[in-house]
C-alpha positions in Angstrom: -22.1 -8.9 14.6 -21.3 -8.9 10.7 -21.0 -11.5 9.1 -19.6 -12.4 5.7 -19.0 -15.4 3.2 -20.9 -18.7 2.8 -25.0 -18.5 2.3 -27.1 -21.0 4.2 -26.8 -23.7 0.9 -23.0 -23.1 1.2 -21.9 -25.5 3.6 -18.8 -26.9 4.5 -19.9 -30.3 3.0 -20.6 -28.2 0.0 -17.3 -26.4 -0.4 -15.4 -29.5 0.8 -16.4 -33.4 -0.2 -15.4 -36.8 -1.4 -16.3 -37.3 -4.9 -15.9 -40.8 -6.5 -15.6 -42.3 -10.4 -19.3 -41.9 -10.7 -19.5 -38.5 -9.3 -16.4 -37.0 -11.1 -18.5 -35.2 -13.6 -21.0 -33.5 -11.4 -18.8 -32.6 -8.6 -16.1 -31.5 -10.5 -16.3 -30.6 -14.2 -19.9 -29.1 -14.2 -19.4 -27.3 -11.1 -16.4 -26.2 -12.4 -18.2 -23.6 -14.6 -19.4 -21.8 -11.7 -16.8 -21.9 -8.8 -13.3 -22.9 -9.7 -13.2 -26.4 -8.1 -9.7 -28.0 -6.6 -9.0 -32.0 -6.9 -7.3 -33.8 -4.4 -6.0 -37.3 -5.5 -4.8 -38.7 -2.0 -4.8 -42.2 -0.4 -4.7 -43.4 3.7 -1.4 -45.0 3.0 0.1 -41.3 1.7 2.5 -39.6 4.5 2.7 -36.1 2.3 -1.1 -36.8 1.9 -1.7 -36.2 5.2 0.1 -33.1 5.8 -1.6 -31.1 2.4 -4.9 -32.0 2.8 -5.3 -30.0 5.4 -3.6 -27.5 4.5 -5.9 -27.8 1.3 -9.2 -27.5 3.2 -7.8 -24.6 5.8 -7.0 -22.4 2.5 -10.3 -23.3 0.9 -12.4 -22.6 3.9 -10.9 -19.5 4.2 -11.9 -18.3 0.6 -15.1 -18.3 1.8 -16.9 -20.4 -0.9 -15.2 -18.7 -3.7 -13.6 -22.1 -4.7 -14.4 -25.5 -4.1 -12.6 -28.9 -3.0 -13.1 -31.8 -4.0 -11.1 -35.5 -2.4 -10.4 -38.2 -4.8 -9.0 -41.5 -2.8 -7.2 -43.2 -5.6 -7.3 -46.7 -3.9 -11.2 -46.2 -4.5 -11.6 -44.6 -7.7 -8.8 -45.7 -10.1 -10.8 -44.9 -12.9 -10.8 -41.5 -13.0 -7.4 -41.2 -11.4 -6.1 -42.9 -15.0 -7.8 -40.9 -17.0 -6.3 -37.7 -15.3 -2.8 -39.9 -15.4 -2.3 -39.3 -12.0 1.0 -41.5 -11.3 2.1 -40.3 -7.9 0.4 -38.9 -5.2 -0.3 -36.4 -3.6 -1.6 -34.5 -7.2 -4.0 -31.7 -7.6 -5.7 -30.4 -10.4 -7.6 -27.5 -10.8 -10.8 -26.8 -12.9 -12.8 -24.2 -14.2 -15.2 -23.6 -16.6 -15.2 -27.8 -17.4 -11.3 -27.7 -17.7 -8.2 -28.7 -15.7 -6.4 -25.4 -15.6 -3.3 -25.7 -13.1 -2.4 -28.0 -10.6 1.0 -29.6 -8.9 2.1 -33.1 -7.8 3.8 -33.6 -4.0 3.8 -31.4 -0.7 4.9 -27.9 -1.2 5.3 -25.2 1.1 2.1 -23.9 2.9 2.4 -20.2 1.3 2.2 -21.6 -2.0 -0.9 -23.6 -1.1 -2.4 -20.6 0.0 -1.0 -19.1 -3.4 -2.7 -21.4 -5.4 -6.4 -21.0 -3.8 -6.4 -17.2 -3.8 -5.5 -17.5 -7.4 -8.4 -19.8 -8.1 -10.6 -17.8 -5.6 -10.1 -14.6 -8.0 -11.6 -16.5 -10.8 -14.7 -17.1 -9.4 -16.4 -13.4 -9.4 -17.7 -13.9 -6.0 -16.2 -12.0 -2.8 -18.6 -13.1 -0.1 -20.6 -10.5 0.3 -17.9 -7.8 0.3 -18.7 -5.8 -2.6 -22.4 -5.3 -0.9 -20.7 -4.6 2.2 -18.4 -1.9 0.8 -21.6 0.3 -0.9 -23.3 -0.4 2.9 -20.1 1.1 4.8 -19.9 3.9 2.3 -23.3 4.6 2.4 -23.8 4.6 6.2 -20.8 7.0 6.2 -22.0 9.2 3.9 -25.3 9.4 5.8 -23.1 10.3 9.4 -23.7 6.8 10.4 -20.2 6.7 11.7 -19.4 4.4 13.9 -21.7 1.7 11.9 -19.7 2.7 8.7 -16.9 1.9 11.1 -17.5 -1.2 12.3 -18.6 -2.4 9.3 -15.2 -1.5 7.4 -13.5 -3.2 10.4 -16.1 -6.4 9.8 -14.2 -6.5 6.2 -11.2 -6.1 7.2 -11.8 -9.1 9.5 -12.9 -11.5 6.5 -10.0 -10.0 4.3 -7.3 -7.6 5.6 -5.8 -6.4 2.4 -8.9 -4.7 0.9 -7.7 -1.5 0.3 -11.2 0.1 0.4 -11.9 -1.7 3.6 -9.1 0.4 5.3 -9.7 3.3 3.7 -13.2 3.8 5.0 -11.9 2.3 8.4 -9.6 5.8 8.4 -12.2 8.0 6.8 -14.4 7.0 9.2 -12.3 7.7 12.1 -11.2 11.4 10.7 -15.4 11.7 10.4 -15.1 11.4 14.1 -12.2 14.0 14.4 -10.0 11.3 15.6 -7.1 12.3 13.8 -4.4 9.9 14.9 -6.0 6.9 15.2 -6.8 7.5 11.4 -3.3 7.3 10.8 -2.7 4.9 13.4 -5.0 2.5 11.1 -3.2 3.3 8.0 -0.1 2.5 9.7 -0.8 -1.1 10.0 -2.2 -1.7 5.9 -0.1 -4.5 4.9 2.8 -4.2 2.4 0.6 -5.3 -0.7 -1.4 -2.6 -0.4 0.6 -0.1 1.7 0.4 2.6 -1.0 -3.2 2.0 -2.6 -4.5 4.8 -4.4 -7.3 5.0 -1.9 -4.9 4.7 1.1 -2.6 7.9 -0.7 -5.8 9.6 -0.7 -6.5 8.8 3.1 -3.1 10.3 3.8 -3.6 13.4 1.9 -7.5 14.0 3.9 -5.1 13.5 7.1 -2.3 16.1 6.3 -5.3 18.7 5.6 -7.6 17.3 8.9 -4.2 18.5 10.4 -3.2 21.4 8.9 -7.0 22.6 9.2 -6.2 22.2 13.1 -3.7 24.8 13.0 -5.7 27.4 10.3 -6.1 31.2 11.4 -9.3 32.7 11.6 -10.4 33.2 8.0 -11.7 37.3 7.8 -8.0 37.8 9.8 -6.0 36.2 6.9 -8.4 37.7 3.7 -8.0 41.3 5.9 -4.5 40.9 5.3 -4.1 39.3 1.8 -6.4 42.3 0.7 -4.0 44.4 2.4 -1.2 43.1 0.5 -1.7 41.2 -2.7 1.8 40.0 -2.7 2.3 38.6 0.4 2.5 34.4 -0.6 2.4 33.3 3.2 -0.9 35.1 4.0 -1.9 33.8 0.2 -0.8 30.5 1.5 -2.6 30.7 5.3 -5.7 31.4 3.6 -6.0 29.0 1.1 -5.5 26.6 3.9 -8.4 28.3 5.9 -10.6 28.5 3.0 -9.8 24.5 3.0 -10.6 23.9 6.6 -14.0 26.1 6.1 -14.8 23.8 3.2 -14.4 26.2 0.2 -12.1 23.3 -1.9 -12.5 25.3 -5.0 -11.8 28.4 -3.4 -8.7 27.0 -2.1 -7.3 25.9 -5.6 -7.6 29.0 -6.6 -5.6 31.0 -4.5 -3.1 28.2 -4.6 -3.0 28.3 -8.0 -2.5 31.9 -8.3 0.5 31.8 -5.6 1.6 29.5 -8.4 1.4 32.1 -11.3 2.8 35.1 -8.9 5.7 32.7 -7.6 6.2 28.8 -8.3 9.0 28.5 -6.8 8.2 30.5 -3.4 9.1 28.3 -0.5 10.2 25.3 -2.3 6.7 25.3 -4.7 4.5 25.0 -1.5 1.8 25.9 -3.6 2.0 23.0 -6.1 2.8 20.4 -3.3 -0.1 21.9 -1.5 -2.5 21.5 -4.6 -1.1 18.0 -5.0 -2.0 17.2 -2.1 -6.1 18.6 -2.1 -5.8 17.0 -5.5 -5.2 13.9 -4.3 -7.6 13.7 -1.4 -10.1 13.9 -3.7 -11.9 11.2 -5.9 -10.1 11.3 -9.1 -13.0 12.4 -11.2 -14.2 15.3 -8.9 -14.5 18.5 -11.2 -12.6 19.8 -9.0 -9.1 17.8 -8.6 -9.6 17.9 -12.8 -9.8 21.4 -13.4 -7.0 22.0 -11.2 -5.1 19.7 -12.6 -5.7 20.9 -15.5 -5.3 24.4 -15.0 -1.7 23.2 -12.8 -0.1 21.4 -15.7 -0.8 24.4 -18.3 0.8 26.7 -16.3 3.8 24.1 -15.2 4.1 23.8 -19.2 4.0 27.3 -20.5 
C-alpha cells in the first residue's frame, strides 16, 4: 500500500500544537518561513471556538503537512493576543515567511475554512510526496509496469483527487491495458475543476484514436486502393487511420495533411479535425504535433 504526506518527524503534534507567549516566536513566526503556519486565538469559554477549531485541524491534517496550526488560548497568553490586537474571538491569523499574511475573525462556513488552508497549503512548495510519485507512475508506465503505474496514479488520486496528472495516467494506464472504456469511464468522474485539463483533452483524444484504431482496415488493402486511385479522400482517410493504429504517427499526418491540400473541406474538414485530434494526443512539444501544426496552419492561411 502507498502511502503519501507526513515524514516520520512530521507528526500530528508537529503540524498541530498549543503554543504560548513564550513560544510565539519559534512556533510561529520562525516556522513560518518554512511552512505557512495558521494561528488560532480561542478560549474554553468560546461557543464558535468550539465548532472551528476542529474544523481548523481536519483541513490542516488533510494538507498533509504542507501548513501548520498553531492554538493560542487567550485566557493564558494575553500577551501576545495584544500585541496581534486580537479583540474578539474566534481570530486567525496566518503567517509566512515571519509575517501575518491573511486571516479572519468569527465562525465561517466550512468550505471557506477549507478555502483558506488550501490557499496557504500552495504556498508552501511541498506536495507530500506527489511530485516523486508522479515521475514513479510515469516511469513504471513507460517501462510496461502497468498495473503498478496504475495503482500508483490511483494512490494519488487517493491523497488528492483533483490532480490532473494523477487521472491522466490513471486512464493512460488503463488504454495500456486495452481497456478502452474504463479509460473513459475514469475520465468521466475528474471533477469540474479540472474536467477539461490539458492532460485530460489529451486522454480523450488517445481514446477517440484507441477506438477508431479498433475499427481500422487491414493496411496493404487500403494503400492497394489509394494507389489505385489517388483521389479517392475516404480510402486517403481509412488509411491514415491505419497507418495510426500500426503506429506510423508521422505517416499519418501526412496523408491527412495532403487530403487537406486536395480537399479541405471534404466531409465537413475531417482531415483537419482528424489532425487535431493526433495533434492533441500528443505531448505538446513532440516534433511531431509541431511540424504538423505548423505545416496545418500555413496551408489554413494561404
Amino acid at each position: 500500500m502507498l502511502e503519501f504526506g507526513n515524514s516520520p518527524a512530521e507528526s500530528a503534534a508537529d503540524i498541530i500544537k498549543d503554543a504560548t507567549d513564550a513560544t510565539f516566536m519559534a512556533d510561529v513566526v520562525d516556522a513560518s518561513r518554512d511552512i505557512p503556519v495558521i494561528v488560532d486565538f480561542w478560549a474554553p469559554w468560546c461557543g464558535p471556538c468550539k465548532t472551528l477549531g476542529p474544523q481548523l485541524e481536519a483541513a490542516v491534517t488533510a494538507a498533509k503537512g504542507r501548513v501548520k496550526m498553531v492554538k493560542v488560548n487567550v485566557d493564558e497568553n494575553q500577551q501576545i493576543a495584544a500585541q496581534l490586537r486580537v479583540q474578539s474571538i474566534p481570530t486567525v491569523y496566518a503567517f509566512h515567511q515571519g509575517q501575518p499574511i491573511d486571516g479572519f475573525q468569527g465562525a465561517v462556513p466550512e468550505s471557506q475554512i477549507k478555502e483558506f488552508v488550501s490557499k496557504l497549503a500552495a504556498m508552501s512548495g511541498e506536495d507530500g510526496g506527489l511530485a516523486e510519485a508522479l515521475e514513479a507512475a510515469e516511469s513504471m508506465l513507460a517501462e510496461g509496469a502497468v498495473a503498478d503505474a496504475a495503482q500508483t496514479f490511483a494512490a494519488i488520486l487517493g491523497e488528492e483527487p483533483e490532480n490532473a496528472s494523477a487521472m491522466a495516467g490513471l486512464a493512460r494506464s488503463h488504454l495500456a491495458m486495452d481497456q478502452i472504456d474504463q479509460a473513459e469511464a475514469v475520465l468521466n468522474t475528474a471533477p469540474d475543476k479540472i474536467f477539461n485539463a490539458p492532460e485530460i483533452e489529451a486522454v480523450r483524444a488517445q481514446i477517440e484514436l484507441a477506438r477508431q484504431a479498433a475499427d481500422a482496415g487491414p493496411l496493404g488493402d487500403l494503400e492497394a486502393a489509394l494507389e489505385a486511385n489517388p483521389d479517392d479522400h475516404q480510402a486517403r482517410f481509412d488509411y491514415a487511420q491505419a497507418l495510426h493504429a500500426s503506429g506510423d504517427v508521422e505517416g499519418a499526418v501526412e496523408q491527412l495533411l495532403d487530403l487537406f491540400r486536395r480537399d479541405r473541406e471534404w466531409n465537413d474538414g475531417a482531415a483537419k479535425t482528424q489532425l487535431f485530434t493526433i495533434f492533441d494526443a500528443l505531448k505538446p512539444q513532440d516534433p511531431i504535433a509541431l511540424n504538423g501544426r505548423r505545416r496545418l496552419s500555413s496551408m489554413i492561411f494561404a
